[in-house]
PDB file of N, CA, C and O in Angstrom:
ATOM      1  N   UNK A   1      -3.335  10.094   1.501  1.00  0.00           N
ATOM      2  CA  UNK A   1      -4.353  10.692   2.325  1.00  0.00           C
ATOM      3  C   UNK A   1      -4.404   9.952   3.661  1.00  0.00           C
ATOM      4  O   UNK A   1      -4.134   8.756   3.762  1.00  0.00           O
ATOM      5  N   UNK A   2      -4.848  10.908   4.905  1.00  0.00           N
ATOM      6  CA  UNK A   2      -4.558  10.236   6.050  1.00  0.00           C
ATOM      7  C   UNK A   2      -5.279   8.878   5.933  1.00  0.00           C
ATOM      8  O   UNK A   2      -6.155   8.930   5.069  1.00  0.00           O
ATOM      9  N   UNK A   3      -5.169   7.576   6.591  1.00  0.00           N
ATOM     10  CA  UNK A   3      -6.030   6.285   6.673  1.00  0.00           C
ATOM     11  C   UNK A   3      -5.440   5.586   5.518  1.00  0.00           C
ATOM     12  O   UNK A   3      -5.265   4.377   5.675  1.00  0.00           O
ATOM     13  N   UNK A   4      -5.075   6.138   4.312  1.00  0.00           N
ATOM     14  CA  UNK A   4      -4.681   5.157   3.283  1.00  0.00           C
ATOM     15  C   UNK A   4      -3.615   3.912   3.880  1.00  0.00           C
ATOM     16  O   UNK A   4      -2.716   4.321   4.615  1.00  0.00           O
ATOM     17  N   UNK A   5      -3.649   2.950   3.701  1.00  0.00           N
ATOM     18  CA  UNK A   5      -3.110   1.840   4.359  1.00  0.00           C
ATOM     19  C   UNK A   5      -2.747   0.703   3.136  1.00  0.00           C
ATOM     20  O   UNK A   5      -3.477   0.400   2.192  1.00  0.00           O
ATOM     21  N   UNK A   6      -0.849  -0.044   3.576  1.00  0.00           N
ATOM     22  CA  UNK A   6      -0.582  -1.576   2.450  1.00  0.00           C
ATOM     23  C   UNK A   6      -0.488  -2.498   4.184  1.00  0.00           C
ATOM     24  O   UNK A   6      -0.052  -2.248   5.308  1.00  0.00           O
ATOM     25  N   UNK A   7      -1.053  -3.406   3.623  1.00  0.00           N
ATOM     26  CA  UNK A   7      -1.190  -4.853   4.539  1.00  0.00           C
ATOM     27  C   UNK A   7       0.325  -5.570   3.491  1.00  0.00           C
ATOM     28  O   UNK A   7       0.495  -5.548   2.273  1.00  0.00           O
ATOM     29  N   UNK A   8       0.926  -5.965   4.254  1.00  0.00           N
ATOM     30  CA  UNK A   8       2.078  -7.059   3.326  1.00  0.00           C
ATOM     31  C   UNK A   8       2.105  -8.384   4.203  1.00  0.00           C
ATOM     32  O   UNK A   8       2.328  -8.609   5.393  1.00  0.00           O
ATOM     33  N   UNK A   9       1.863  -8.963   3.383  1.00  0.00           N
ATOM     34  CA  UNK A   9       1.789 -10.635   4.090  1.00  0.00           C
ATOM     35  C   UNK A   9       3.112 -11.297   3.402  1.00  0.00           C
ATOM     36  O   UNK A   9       3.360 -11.339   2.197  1.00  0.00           O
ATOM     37  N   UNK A  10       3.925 -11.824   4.521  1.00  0.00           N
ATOM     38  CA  UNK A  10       5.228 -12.328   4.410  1.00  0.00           C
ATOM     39  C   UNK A  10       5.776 -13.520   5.038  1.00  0.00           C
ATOM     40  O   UNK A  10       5.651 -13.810   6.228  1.00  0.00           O
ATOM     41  N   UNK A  11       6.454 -14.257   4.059  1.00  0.00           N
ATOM     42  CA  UNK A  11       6.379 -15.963   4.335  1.00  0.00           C
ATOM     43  C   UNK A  11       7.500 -15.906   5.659  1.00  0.00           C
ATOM     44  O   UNK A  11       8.450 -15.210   5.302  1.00  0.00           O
ATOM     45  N   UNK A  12       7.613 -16.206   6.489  1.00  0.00           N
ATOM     46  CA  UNK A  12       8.269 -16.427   7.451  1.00  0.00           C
ATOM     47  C   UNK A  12       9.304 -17.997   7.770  1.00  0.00           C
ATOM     48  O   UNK A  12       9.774 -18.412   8.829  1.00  0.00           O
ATOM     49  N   UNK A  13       9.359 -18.452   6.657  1.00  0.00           N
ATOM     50  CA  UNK A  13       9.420 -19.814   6.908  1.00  0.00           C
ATOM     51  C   UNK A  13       8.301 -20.579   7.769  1.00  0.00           C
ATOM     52  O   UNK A  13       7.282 -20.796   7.115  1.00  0.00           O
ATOM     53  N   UNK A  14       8.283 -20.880   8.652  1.00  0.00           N
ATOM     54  CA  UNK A  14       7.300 -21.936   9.256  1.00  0.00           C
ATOM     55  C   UNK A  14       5.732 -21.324   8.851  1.00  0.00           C
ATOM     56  O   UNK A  14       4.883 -21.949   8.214  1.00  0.00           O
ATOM     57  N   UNK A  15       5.599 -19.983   9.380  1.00  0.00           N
ATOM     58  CA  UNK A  15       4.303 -19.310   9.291  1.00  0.00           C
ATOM     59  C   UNK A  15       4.377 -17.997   8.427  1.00  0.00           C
ATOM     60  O   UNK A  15       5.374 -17.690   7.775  1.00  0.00           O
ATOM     61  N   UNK A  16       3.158 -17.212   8.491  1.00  0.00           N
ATOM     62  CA  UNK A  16       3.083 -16.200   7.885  1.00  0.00           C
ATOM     63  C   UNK A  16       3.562 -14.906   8.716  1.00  0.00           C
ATOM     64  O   UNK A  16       3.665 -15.028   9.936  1.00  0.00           O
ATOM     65  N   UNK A  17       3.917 -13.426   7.985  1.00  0.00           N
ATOM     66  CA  UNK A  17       3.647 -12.557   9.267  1.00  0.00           C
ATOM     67  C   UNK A  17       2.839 -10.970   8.524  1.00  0.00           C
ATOM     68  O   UNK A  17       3.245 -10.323   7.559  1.00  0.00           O
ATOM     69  N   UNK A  18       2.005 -10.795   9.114  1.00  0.00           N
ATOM     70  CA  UNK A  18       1.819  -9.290   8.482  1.00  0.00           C
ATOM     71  C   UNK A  18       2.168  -8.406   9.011  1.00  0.00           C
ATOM     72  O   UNK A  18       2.477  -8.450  10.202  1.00  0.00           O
ATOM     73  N   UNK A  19       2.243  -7.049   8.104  1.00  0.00           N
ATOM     74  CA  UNK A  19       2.930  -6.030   8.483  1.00  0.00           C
ATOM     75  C   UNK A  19       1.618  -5.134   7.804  1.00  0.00           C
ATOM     76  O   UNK A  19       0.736  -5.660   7.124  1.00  0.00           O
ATOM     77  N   UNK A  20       1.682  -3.725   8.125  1.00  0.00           N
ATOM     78  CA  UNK A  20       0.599  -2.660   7.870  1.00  0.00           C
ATOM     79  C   UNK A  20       1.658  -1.355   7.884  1.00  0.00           C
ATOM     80  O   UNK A  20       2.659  -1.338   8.601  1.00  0.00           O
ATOM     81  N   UNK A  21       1.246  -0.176   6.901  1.00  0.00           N
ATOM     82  CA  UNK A  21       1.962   0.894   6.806  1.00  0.00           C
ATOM     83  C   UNK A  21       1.011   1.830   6.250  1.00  0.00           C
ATOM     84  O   UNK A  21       0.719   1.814   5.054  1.00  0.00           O
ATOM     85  N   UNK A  22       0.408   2.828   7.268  1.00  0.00           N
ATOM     86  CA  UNK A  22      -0.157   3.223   7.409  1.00  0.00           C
ATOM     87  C   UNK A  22      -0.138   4.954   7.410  1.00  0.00           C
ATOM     88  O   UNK A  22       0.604   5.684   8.068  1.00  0.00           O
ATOM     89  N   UNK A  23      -1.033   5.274   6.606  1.00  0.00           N
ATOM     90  CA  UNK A  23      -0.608   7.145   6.587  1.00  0.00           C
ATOM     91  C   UNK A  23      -1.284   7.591   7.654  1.00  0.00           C
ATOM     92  O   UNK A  23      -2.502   7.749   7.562  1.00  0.00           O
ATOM     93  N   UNK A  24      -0.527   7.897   8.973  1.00  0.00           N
ATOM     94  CA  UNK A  24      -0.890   8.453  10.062  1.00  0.00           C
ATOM     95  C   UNK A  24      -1.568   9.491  10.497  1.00  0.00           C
ATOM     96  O   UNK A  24      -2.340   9.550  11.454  1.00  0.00           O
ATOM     97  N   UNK A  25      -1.109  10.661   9.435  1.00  0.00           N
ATOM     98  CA  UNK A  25      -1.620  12.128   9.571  1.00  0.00           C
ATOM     99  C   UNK A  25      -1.913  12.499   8.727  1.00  0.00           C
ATOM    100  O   UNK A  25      -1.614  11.859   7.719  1.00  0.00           O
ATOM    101  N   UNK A  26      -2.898  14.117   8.534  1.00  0.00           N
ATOM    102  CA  UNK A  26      -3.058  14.314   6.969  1.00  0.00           C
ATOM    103  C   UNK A  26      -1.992  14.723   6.446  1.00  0.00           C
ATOM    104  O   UNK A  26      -0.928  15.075   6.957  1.00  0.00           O
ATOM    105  N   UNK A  27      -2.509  14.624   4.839  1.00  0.00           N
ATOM    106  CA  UNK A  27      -1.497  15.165   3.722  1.00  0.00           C
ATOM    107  C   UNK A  27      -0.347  13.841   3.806  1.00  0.00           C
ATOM    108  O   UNK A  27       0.604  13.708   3.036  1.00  0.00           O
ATOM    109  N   UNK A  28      -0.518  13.393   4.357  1.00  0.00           N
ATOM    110  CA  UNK A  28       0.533  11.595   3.729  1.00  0.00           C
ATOM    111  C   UNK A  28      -0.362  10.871   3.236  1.00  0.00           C
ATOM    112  O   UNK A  28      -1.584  10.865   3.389  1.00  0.00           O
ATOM    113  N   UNK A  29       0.682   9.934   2.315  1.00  0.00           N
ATOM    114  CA  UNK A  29      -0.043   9.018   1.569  1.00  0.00           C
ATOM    115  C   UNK A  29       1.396   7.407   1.918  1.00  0.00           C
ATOM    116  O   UNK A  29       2.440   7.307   2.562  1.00  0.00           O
ATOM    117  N   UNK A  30       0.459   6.375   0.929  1.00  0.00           N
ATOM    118  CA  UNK A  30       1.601   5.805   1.083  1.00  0.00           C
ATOM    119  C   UNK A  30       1.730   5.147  -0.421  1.00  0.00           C
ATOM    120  O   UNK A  30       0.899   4.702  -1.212  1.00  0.00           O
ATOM    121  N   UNK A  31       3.097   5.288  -0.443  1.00  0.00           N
ATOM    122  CA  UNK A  31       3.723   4.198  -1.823  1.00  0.00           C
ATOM    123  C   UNK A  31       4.507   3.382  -1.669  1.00  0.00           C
ATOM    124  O   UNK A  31       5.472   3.377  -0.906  1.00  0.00           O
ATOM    125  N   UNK A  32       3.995   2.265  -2.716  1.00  0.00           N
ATOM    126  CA  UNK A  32       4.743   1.166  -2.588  1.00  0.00           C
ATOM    127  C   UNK A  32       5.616   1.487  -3.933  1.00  0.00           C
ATOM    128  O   UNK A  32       5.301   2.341  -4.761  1.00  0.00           O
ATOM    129  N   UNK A  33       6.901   0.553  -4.006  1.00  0.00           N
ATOM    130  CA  UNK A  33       7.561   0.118  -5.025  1.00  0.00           C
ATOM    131  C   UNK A  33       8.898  -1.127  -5.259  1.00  0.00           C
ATOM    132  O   UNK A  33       9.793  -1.457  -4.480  1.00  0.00           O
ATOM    133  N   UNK A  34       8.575  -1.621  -6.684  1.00  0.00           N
ATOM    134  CA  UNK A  34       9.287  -2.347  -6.143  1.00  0.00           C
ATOM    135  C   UNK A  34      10.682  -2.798  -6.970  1.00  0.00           C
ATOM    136  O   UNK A  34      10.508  -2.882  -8.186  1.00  0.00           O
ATOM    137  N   UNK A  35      11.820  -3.051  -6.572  1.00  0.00           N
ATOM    138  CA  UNK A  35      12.747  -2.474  -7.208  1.00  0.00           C
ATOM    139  C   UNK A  35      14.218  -3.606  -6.920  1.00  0.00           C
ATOM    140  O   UNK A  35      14.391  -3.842  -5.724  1.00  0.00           O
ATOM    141  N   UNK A  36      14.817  -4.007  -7.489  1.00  0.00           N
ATOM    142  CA  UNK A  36      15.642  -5.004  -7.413  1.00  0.00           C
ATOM    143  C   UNK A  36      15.347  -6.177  -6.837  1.00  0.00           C
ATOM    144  O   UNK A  36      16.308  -6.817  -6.412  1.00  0.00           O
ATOM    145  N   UNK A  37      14.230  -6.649  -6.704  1.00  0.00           N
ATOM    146  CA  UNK A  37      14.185  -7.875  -5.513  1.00  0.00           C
ATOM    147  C   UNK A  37      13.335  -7.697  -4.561  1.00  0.00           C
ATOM    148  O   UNK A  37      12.537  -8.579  -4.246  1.00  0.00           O
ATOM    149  N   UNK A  38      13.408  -6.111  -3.761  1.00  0.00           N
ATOM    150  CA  UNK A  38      13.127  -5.623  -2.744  1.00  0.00           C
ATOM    151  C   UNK A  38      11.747  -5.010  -2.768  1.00  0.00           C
ATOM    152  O   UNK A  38      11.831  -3.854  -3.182  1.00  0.00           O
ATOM    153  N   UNK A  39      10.780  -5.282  -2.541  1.00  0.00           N
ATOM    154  CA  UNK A  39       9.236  -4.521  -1.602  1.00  0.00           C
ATOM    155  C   UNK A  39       9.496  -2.871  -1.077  1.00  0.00           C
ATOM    156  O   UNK A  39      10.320  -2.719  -0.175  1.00  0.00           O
ATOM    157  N   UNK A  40       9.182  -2.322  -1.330  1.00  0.00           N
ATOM    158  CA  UNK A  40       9.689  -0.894  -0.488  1.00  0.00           C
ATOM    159  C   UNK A  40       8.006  -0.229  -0.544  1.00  0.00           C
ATOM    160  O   UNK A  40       7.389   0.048  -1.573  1.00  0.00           O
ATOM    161  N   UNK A  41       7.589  -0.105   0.663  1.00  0.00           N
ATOM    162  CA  UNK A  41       6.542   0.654   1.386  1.00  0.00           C
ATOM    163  C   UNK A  41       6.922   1.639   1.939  1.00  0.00           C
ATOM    164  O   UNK A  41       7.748   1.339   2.801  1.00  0.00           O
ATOM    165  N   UNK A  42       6.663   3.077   1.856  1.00  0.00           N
ATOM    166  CA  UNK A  42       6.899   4.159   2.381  1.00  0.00           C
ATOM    167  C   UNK A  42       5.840   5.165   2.668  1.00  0.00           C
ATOM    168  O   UNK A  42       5.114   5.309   1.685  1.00  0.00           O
ATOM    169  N   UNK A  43       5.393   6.156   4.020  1.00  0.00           N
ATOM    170  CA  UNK A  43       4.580   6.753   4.418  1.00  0.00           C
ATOM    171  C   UNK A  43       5.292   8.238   3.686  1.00  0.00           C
ATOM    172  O   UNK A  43       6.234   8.704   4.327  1.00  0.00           O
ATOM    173  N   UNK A  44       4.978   8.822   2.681  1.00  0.00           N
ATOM    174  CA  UNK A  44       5.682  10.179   2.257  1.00  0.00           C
ATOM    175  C   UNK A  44       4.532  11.411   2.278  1.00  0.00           C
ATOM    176  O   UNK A  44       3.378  11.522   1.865  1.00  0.00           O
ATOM    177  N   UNK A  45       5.486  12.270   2.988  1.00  0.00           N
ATOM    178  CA  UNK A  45       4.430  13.571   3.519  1.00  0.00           C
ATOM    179  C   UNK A  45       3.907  14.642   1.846  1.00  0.00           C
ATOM    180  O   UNK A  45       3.925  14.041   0.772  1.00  0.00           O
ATOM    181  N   UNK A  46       3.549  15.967   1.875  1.00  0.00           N
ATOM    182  CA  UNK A  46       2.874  16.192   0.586  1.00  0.00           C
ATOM    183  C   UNK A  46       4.133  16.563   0.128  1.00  0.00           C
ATOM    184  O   UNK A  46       4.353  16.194  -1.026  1.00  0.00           O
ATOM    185  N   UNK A  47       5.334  17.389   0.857  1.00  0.00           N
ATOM    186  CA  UNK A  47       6.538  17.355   0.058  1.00  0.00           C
ATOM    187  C   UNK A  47       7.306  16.522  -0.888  1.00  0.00           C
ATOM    188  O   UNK A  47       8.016  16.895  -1.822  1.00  0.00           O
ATOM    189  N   UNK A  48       7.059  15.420  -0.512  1.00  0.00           N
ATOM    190  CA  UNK A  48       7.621  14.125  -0.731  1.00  0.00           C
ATOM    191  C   UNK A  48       8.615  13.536  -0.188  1.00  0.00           C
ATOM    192  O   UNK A  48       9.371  12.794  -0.815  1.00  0.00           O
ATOM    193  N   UNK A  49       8.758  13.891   1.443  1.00  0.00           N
ATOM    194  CA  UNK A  49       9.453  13.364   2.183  1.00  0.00           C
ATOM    195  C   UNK A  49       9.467  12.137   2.638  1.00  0.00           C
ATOM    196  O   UNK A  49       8.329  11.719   2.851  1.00  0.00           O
ATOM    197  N   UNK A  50      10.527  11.199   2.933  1.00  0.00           N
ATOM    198  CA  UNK A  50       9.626   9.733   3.301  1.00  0.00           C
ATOM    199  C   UNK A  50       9.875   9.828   5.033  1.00  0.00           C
ATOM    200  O   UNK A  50      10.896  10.269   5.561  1.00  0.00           O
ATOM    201  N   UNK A  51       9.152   9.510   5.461  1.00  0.00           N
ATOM    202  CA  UNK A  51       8.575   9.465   6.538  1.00  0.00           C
ATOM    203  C   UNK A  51       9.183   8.234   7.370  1.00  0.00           C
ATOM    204  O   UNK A  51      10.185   8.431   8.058  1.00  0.00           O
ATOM    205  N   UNK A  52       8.467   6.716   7.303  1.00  0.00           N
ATOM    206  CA  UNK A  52       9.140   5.721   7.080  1.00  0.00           C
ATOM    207  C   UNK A  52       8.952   4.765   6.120  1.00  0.00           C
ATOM    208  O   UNK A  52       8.039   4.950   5.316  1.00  0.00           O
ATOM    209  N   UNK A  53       9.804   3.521   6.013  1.00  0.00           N
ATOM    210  CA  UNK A  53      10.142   2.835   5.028  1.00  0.00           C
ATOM    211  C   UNK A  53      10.042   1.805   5.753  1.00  0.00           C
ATOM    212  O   UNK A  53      10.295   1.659   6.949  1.00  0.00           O
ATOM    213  N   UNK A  54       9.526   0.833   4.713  1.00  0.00           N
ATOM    214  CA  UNK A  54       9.218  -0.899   5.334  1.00  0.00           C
ATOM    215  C   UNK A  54      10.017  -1.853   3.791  1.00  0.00           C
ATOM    216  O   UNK A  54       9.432  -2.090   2.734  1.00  0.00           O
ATOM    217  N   UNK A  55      11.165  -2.154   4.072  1.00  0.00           N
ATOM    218  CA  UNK A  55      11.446  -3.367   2.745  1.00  0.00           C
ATOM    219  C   UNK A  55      11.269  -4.773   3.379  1.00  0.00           C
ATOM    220  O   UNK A  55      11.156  -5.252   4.508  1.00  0.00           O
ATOM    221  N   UNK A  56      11.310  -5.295   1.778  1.00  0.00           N
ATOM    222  CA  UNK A  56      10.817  -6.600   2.500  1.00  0.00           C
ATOM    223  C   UNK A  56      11.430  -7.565   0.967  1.00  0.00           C
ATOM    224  O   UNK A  56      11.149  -7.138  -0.153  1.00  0.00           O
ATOM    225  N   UNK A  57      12.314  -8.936   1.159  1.00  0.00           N
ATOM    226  CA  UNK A  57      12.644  -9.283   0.068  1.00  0.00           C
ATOM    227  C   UNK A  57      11.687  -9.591  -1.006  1.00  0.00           C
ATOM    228  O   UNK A  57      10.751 -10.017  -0.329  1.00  0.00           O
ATOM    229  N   UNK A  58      11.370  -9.647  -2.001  1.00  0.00           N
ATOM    230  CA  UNK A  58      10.038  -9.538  -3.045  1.00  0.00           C
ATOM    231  C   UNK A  58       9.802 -11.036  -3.072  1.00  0.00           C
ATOM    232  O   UNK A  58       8.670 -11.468  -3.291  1.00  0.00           O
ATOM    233  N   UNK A  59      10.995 -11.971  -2.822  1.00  0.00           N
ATOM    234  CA  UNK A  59      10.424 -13.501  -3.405  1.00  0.00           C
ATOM    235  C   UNK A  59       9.579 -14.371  -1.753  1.00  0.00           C
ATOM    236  O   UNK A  59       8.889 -15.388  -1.675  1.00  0.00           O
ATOM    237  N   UNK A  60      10.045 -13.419  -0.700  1.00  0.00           N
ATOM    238  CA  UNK A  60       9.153 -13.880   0.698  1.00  0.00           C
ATOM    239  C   UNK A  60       8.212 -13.282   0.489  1.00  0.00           C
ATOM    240  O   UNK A  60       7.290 -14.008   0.858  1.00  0.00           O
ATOM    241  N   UNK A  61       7.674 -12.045  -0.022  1.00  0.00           N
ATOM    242  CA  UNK A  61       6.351 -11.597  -0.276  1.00  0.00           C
ATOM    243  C   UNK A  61       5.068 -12.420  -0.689  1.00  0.00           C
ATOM    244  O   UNK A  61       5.210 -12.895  -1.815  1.00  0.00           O
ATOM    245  N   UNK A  62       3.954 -12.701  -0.152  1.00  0.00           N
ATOM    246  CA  UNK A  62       3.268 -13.069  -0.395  1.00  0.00           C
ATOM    247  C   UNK A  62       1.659 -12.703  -1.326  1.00  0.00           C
ATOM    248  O   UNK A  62       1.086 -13.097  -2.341  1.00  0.00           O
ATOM    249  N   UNK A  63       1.427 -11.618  -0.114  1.00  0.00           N
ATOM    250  CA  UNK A  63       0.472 -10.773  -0.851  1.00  0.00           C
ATOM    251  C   UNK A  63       0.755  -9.103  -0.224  1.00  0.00           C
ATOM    252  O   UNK A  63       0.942  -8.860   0.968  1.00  0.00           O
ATOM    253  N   UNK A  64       0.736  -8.132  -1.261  1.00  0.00           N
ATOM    254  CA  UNK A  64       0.283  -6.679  -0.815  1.00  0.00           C
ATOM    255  C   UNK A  64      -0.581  -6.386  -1.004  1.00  0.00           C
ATOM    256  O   UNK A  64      -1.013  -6.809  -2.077  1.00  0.00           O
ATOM    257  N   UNK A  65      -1.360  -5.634  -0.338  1.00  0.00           N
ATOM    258  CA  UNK A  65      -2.750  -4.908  -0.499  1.00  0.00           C
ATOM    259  C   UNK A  65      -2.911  -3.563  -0.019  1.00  0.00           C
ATOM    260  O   UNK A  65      -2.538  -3.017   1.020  1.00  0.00           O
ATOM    261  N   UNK A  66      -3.648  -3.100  -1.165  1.00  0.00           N
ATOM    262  CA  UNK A  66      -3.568  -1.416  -1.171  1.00  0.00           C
ATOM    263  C   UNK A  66      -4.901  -1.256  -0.592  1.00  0.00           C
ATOM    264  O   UNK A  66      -5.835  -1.763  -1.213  1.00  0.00           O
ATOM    265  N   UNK A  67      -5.137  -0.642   0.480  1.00  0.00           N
ATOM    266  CA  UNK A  67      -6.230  -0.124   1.097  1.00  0.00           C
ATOM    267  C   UNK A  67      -6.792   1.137   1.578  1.00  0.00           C
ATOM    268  O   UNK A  67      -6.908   1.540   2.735  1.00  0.00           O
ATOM    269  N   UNK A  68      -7.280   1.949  -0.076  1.00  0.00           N
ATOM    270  CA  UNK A  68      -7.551   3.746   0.256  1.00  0.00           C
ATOM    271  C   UNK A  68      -8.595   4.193   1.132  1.00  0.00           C
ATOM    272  O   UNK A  68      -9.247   3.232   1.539  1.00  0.00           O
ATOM    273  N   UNK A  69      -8.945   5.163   1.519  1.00  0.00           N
ATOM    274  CA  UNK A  69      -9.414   5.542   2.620  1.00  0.00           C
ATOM    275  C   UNK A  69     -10.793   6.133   1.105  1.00  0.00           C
ATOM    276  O   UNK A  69     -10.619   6.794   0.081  1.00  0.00           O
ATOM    277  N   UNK A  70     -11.939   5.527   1.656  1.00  0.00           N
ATOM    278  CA  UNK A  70     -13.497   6.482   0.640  1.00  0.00           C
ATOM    279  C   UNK A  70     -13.349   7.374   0.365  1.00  0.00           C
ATOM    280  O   UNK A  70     -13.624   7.917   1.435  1.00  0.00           O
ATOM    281  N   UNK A  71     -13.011   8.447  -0.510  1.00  0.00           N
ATOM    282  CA  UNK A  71     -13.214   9.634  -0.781  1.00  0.00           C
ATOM    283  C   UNK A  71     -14.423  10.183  -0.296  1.00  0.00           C
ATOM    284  O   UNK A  71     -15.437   9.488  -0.363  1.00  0.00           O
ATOM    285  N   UNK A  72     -14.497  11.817   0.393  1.00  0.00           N
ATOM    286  CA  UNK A  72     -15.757  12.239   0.460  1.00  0.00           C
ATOM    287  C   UNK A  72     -16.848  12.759  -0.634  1.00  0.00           C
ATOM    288  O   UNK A  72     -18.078  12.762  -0.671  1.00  0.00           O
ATOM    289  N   UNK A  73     -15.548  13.307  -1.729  1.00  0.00           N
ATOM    290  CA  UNK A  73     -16.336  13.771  -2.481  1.00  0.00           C
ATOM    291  C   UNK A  73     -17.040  12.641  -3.733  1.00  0.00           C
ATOM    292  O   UNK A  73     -17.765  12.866  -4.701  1.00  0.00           O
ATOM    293  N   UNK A  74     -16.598  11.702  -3.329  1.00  0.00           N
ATOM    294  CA  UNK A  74     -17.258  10.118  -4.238  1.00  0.00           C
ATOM    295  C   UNK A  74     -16.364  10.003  -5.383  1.00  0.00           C
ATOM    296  O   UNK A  74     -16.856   9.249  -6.222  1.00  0.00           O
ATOM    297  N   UNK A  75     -15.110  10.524  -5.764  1.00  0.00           N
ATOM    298  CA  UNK A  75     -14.273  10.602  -6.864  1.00  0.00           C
ATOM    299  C   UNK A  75     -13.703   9.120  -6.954  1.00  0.00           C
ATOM    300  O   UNK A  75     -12.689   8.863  -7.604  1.00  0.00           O
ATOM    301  N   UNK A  76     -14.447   8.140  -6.237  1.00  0.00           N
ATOM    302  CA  UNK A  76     -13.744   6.243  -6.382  1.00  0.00           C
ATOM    303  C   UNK A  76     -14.406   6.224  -7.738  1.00  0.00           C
ATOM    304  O   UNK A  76     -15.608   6.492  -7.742  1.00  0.00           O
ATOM    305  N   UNK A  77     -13.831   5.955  -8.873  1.00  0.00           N
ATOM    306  CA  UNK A  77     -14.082   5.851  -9.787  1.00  0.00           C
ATOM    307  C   UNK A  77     -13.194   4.447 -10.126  1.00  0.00           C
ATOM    308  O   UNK A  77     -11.996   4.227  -9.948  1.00  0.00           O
ATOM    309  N   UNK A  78     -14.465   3.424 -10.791  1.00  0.00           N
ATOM    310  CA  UNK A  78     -13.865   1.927 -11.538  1.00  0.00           C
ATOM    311  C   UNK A  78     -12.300   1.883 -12.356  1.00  0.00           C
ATOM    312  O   UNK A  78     -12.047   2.838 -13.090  1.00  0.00           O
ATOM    313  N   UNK A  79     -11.693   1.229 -12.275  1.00  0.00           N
ATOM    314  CA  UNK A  79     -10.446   1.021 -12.917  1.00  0.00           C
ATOM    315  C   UNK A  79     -11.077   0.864 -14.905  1.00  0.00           C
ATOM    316  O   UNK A  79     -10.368   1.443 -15.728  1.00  0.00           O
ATOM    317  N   UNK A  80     -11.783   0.434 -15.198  1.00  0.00           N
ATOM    318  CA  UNK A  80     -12.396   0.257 -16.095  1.00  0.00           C
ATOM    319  C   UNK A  80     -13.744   0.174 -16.196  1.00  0.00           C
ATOM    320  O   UNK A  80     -14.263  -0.235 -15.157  1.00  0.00           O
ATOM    321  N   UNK A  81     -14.905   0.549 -17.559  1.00  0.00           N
ATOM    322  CA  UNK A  81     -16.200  -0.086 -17.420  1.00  0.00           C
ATOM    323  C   UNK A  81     -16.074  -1.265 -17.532  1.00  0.00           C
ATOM    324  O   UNK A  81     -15.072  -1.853 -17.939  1.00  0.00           O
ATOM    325  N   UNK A  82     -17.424  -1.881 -17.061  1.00  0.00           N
ATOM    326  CA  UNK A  82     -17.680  -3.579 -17.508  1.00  0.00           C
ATOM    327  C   UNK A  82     -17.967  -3.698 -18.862  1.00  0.00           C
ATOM    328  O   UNK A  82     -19.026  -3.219 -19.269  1.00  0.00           O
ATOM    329  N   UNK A  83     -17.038  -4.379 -19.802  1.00  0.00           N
ATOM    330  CA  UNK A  83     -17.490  -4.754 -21.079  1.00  0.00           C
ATOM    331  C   UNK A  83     -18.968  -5.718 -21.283  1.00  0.00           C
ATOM    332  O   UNK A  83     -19.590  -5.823 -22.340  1.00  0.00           O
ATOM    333  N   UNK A  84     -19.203  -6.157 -20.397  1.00  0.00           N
ATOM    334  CA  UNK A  84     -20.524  -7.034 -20.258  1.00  0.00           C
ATOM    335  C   UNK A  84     -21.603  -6.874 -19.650  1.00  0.00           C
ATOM    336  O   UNK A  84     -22.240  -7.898 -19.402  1.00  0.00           O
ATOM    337  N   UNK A  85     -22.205  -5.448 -19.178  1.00  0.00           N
ATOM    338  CA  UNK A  85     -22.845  -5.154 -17.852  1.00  0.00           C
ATOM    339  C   UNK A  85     -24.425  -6.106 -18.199  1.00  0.00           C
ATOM    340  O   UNK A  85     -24.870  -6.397 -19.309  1.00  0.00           O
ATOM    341  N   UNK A  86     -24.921  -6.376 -17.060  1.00  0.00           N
ATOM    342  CA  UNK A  86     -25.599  -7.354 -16.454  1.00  0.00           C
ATOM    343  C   UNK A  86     -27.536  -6.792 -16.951  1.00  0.00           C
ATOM    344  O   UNK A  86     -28.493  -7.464 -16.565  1.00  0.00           O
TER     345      UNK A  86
END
């Protein structure tokens, strides 16, 4: 969905560097995967075209972060309930 956004934080040797991949327009989304070694971020349209592609070696990877855009209709629903609620 347009706004859905991965932040990848990547060891650079001396310092860090981030990178962002970002679904630009509607009807894209973005997926990550990861696959021999390699990080692969891709912006893919509703066809499932890829758009572009960001790799990155998996053992310089530091952190990815998946960042969805609020749903309007409120469909963010918990990954799980709390077994302990408060």
């Amino acid at each position: 969905m347009k706004g859905d956004r991965v932040e990848i934080v990547v060891d650079a040797g001396d310092t860090t560097r981030t990178y962002e991949v970002v679904a630009s327009r509607a009807g894209r989304r973005v997926e990550t995967a990861v696959r021999r070694g390699v990080v692969e971020v891709s912006e893919v349209t509703r066809n499932g075209s890829v758009v572009r592609t960001a790799r990155f070696m998996a053992t310089r990877v530091l952190a990815l972060v998946e960042q969805p855009v609020p749903r309007e209709d409120g469909s963010e629903h918990p990954l799980r309930d709390d077994p302990n609620p408060a």
